[in-house]
C-alpha positions as a Python dict, from the first residue, in 0.01 Angstrom:
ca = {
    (1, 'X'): (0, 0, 0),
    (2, 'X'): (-303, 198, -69),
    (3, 'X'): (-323, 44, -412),
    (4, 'X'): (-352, -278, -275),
    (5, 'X'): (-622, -197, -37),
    (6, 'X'): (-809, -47, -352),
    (7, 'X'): (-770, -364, -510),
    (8, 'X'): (-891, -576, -241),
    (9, 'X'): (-1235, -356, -191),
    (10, 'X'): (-1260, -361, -535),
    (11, 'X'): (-1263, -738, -545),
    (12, 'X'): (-1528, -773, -281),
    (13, 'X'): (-1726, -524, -359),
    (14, 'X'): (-1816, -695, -679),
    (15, 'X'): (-1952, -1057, -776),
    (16, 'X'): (-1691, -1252, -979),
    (17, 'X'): (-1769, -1337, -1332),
    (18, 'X'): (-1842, -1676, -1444),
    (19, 'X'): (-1648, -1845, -1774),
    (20, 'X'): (-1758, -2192, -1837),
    (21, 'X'): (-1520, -2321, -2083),
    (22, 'X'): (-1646, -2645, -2290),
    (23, 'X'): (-1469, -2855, -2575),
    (24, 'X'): (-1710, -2982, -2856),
    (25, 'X'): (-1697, -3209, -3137),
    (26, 'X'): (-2039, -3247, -3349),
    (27, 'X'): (-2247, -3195, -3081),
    (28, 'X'): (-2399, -2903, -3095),
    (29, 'X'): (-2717, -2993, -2917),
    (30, 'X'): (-2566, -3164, -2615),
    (31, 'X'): (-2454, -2847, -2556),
    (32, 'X'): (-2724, -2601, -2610),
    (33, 'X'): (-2915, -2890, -2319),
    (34, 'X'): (-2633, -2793, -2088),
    (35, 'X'): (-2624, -2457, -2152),
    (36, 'X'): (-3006, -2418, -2044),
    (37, 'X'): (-3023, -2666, -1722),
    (38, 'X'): (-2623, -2470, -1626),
    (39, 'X'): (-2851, -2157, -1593),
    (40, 'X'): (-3149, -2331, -1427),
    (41, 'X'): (-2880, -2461, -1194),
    (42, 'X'): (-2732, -2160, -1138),
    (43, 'X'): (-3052, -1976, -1023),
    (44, 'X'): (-2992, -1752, -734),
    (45, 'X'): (-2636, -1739, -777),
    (46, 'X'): (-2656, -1466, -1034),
    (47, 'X'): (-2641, -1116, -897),
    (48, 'X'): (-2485, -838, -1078),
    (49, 'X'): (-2598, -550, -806),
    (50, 'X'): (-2563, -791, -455),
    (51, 'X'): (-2205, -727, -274),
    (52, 'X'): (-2004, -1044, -264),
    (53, 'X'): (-1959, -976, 82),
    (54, 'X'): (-2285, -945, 182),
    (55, 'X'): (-2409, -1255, -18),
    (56, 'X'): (-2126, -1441, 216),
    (57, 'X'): (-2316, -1343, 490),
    (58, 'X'): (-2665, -1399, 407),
    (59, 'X'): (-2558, -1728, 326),
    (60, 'X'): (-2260, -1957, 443),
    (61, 'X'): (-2332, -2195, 137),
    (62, 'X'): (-2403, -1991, -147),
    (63, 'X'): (-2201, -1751, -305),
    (64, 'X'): (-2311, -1439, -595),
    (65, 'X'): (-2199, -1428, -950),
    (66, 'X'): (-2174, -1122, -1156),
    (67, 'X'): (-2241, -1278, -1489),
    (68, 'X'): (-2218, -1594, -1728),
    (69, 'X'): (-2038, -1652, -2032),
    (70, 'X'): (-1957, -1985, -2226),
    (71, 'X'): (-1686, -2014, -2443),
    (72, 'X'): (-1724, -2329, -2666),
    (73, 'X'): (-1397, -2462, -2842),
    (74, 'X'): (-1553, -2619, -3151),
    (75, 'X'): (-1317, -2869, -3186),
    (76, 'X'): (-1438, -2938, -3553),
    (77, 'X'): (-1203, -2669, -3689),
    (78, 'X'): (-1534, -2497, -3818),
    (79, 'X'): (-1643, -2840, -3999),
    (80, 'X'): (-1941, -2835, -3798),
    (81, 'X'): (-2227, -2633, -3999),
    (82, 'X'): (-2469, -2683, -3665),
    (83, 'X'): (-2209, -2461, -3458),
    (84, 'X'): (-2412, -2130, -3642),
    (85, 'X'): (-2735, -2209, -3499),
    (86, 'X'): (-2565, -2078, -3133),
    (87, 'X'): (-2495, -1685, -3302),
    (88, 'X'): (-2838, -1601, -3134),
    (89, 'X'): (-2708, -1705, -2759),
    (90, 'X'): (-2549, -1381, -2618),
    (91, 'X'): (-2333, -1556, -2367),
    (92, 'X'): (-2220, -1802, -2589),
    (93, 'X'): (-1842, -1760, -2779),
    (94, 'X'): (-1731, -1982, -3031),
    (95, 'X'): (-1370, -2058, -3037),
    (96, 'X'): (-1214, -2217, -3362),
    (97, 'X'): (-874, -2415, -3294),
    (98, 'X'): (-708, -2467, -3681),
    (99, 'X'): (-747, -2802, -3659),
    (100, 'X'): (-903, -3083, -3413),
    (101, 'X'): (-687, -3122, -3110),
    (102, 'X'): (-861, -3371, -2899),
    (103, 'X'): (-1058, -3259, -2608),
    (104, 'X'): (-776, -3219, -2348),
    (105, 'X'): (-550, -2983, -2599),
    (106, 'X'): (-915, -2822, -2702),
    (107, 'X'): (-962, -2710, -2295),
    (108, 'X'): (-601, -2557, -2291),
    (109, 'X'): (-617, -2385, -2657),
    (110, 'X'): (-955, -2219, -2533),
    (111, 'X'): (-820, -2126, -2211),
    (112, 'X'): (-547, -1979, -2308),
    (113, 'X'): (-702, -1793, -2605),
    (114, 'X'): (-901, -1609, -2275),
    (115, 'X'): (-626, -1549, -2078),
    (116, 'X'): (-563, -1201, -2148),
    (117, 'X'): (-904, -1134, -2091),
    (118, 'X'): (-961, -1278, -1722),
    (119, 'X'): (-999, -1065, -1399),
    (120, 'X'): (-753, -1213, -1132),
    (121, 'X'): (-1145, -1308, -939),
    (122, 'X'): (-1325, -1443, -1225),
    (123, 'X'): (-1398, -1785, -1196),
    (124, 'X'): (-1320, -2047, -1465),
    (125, 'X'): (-1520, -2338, -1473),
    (126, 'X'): (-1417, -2614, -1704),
    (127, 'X'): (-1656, -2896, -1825),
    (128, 'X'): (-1773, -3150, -2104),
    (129, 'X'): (-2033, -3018, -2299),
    (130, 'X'): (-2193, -3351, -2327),
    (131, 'X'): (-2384, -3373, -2011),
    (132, 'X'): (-2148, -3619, -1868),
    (133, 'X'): (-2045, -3293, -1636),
    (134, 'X'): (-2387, -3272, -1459),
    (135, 'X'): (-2472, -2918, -1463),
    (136, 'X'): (-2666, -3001, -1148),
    (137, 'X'): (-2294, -3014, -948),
    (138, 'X'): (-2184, -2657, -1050),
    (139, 'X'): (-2312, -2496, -757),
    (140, 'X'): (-2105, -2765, -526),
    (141, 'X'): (-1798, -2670, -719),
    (142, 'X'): (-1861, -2304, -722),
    (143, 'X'): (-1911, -2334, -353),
    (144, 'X'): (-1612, -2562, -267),
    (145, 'X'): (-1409, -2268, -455),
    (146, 'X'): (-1531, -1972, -288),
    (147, 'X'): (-1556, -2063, 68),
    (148, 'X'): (-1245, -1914, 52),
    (149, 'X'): (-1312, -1608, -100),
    (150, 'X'): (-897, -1428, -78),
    (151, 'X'): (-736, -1735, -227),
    (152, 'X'): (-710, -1721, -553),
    (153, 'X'): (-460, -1995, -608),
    (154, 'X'): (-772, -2232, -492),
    (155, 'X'): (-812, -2544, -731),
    (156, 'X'): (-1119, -2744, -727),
    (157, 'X'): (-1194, -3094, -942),
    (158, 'X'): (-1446, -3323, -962),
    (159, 'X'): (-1416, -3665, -762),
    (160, 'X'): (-1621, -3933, -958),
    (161, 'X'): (-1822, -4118, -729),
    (162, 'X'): (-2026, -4330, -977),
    (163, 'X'): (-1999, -4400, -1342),
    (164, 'X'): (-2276, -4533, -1590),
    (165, 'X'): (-2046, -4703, -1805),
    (166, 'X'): (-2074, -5054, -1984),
    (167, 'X'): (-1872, -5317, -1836),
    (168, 'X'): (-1607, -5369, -2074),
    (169, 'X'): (-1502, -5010, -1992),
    (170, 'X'): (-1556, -5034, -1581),
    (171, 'X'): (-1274, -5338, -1637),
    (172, 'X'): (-1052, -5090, -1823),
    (173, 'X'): (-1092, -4788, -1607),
    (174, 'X'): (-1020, -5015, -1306),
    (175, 'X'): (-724, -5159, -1522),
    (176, 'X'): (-601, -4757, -1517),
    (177, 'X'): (-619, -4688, -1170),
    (178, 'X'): (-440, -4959, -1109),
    (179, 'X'): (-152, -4911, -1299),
    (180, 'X'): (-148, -4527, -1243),
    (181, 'X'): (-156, -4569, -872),
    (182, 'X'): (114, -4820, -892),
    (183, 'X'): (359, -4585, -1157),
    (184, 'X'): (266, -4278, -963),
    (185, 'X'): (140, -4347, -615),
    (186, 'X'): (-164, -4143, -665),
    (187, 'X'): (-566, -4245, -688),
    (188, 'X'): (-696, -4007, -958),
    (189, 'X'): (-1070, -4054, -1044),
    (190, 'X'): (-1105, -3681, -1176),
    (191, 'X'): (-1185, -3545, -1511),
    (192, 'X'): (-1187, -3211, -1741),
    (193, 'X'): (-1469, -3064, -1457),
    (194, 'X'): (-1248, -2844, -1294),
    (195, 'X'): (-1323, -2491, -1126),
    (196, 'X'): (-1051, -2240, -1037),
    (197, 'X'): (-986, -1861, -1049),
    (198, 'X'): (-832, -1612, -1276),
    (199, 'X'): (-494, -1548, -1138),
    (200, 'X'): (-458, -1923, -1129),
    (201, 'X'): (-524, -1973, -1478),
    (202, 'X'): (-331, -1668, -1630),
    (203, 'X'): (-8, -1778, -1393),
    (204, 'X'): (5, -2170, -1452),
    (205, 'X'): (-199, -2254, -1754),
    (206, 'X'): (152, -2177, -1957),
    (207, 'X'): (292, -2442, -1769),
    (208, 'X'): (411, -2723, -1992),
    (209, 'X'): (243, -3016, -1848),
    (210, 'X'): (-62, -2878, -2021),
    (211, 'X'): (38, -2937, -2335),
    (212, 'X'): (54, -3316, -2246),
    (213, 'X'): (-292, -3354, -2039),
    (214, 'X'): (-516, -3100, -1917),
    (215, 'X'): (-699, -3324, -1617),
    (216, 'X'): (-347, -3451, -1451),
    (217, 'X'): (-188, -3147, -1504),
    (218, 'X'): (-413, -2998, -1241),
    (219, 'X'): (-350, -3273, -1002),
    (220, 'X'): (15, -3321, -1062),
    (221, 'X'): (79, -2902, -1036),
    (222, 'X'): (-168, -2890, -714),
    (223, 'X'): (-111, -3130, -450),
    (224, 'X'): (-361, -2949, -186),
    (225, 'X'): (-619, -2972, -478),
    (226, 'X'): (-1019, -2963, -327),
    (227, 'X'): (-1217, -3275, -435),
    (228, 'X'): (-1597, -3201, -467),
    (229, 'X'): (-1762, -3561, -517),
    (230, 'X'): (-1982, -3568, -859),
    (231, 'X'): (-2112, -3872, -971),
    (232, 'X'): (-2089, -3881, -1341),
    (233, 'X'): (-2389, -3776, -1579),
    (234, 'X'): (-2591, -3959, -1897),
    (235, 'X'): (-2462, -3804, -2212),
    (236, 'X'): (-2805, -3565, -2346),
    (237, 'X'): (-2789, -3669, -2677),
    (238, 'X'): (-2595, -3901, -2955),
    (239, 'X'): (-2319, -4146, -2893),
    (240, 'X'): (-1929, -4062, -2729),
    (241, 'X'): (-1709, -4105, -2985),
    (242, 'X'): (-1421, -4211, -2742),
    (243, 'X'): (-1308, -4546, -2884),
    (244, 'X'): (-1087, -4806, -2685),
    (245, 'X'): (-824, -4700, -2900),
    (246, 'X'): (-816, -4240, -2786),
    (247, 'X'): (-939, -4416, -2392),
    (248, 'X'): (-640, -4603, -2454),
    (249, 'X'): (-391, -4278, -2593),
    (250, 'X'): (-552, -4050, -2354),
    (251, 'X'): (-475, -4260, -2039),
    (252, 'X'): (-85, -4259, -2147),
    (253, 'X'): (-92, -3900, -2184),
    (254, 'X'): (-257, -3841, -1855),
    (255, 'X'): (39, -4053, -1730),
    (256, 'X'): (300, -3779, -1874),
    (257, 'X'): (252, -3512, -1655),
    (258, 'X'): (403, -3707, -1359),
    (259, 'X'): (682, -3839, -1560),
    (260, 'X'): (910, -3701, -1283),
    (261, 'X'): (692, -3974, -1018),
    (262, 'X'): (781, -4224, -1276),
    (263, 'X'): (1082, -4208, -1302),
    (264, 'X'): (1181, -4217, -930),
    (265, 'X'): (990, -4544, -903),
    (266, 'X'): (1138, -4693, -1152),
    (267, 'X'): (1451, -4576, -989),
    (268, 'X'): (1386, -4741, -648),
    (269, 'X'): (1273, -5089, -841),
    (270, 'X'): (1610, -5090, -968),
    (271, 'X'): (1771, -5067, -661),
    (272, 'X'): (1567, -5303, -504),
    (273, 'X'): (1608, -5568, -761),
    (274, 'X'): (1919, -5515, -812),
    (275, 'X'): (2023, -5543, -431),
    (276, 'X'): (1816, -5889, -450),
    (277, 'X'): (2022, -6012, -746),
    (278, 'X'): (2342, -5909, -585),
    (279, 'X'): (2219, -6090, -229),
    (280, 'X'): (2123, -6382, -448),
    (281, 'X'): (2481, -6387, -596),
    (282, 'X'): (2676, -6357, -284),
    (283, 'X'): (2404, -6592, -151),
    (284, 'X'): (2529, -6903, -418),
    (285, 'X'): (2894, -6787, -364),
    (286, 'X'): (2937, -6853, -27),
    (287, 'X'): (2718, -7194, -52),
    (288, 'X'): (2941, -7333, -311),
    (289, 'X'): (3242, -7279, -123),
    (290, 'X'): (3094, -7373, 165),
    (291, 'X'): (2884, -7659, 67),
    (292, 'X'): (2597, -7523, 309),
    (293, 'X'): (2310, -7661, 13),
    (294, 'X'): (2230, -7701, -320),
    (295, 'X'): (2034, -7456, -518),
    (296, 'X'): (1738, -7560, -712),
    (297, 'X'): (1782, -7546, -1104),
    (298, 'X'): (1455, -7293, -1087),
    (299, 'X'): (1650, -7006, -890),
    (300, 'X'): (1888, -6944, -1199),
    (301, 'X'): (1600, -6846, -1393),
    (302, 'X'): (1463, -6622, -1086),
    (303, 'X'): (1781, -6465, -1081),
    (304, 'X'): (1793, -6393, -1435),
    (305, 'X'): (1467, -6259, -1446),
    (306, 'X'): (1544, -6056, -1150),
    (307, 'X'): (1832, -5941, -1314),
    (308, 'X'): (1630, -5865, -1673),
    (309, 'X'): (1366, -5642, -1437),
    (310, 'X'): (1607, -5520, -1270),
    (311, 'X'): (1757, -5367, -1586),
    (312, 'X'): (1488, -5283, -1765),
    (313, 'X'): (1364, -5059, -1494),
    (314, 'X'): (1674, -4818, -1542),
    (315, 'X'): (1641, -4838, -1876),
    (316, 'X'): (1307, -4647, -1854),
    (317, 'X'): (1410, -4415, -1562),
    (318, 'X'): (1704, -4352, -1823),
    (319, 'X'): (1435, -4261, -2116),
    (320, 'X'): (1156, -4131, -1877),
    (321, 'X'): (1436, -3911, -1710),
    (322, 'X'): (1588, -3805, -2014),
    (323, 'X'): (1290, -3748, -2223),
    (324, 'X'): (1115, -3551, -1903),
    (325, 'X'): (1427, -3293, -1888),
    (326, 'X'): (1440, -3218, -2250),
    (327, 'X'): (1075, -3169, -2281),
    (328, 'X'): (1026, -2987, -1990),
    (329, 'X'): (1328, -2749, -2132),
    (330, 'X'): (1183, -2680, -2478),
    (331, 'X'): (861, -2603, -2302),
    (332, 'X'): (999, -2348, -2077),
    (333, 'X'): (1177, -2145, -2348),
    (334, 'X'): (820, -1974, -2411),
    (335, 'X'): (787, -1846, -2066),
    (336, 'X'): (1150, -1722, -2046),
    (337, 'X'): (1152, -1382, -2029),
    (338, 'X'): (1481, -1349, -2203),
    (339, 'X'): (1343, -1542, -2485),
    (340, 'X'): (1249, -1274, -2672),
    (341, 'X'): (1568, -1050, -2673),
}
């Protein structure tokens, strides 16, 4: 018992640290522009000698931090020649993955490369480094997390509440939500900006969902997740190199993580359809032996497309089902504590 009480004076007694944690590809001065305006943003929050405590009081809507660090996962694979030029920033960290992993698997590789390294307080902050994540909003998300200073299993995204976008991609995005809502029953208009503290990220970032997408993975693992509304920045410099064709790929893998939902759904719209068909059928049995009317040539066709849908929806809660469990077993071998004896 008295350990614990040592712990918890210790923990407000002194500011939490701040890791920002950005993925990069070739765009090394993006970031170094959100680097500068994260610390102009951050003014008055840093305060290595104030007591958390006190800087609760003094102020309901700002909270202290006890330092900041960025850790930038050059997702070049150390490709990118440009990525030197940042040896003279002291709070910057360069993390090399072996090879490009695509932004999402970029954010877990870097965050788990840290994980033996974060304080159970610290908080992570994770964010494009693109400008697209307006540094401007870090205070609202730092806020949103500490207003509740003791929980430490506190997740906080972004909720997009404008995009700048051309039109062709509006149609798509709205295209996504759409289908995602309808597959999973959830609106989900968040993205890799995404604040949350230390215990949190050394206990569930081995979870396997994160291996398929980072940004669902924190909605499908936290129902009671925050939402701090962000409206979505202007890129600082160069062009995104997110084609139709990775929007396209990383909108199926954001679907994976609630392959479980999925599943279920397509479940019930079997059993649905199939208690139509089966209505249908008794339906045309009793009026031919009874002569009560005549069904139209069309309804064969409904019924056999009923039928077809009917089907193919447990077909895919078959797949989804199967392919979820063996996945999800794999996966878990790493975090079995009896998998290394």
């Amino acid at each position: 018992m008295p350990a614990q009480t040592d712990h918890h004076s210790r923990r407000t007694a002194t500011p939490p640290r701040l890791k920002i944690v950005c993925p990069m590809y070739f765009d090394v001065e993006s970031f170094c522009k959100l680097h500068d305006a994260i610390h102009v943003s951050l003014d008055g929050f840093v305060d290595t000698n104030r007591d958390a405590s006190a800087g609760q009081g003094a102020s309901a809507d700002r909270f202290p931090i006890g330092s900041i660090e960025f850790f930038l996962v050059d997702d070049s694979a150390g490709r990118d020649p440009s990525v030197e030029s940042l040896d003279p920033l002291a709070d910057v960290t360069v993390i090399r993955p072996p090879f490009n992993l695509g932004h999402q698997r970029a954010i877990v590789y870097g965050l788990r490369s840290l994980k033996s390294t974060m304080n159970p307080d610290d908080v992570i902050v994770t964010m494009d480094a693109d400008g697209e994540d307006r540094p401007e909003d870090l205070p609202a998300m730092v806020t949103a997390l500490l207003q509740q200073p003791h929980d430490l299993w506190r997740v906080c995204v972004a909720q997009r509440t404008r995009r700048r976008e051309r039109l062709s991609f509006k149609a798509l995005y709205l295209g996504f939500r759409l289908i995602f809502r309808m597959l999973t029953g959830l609106e989900i208009r968040s993205g890799n900006f995404a604040a949350y503290r230390g215990l949190y990220a050394r206990q569930v970032l081995p979870h396997p969902s994160f291996d398929l997408c980072y940004s669902s993975s924190l909605v499908a693992l936290n129902p009671d997740v925050v939402k701090v509304p962000c409206p979505r920045g202007d890129r600082y410099a160069g062009e995104s190199r997110m084609g139709t064709q990775k929007l396209l790929s990383h909108g199926v893998h954001m679907l994976m993580p609630f392959a479980d939902r999925i599943a279920i759904r397509s479940l019930a719209f079997f059993s649905l359809t199939a208690a139509l068909v089966v209505a249908i059928l008794a339906m045309m049995a009793v009026s031919g032996v009874l002569g009560w009317f005549d069904m139209p040539a069309w309804a064969g066709w409904l019924l056999a497309a009923s039928g077809f849908g009917s089907g193919l929806a447990l077909v895919n809660f078959l797949v989804l089902f199967s392919g979820y469990a063996q996945t999800t077993a794999i996966s878990f071998q790493r975090i079995d504590p009896s998998a290394g004896t």
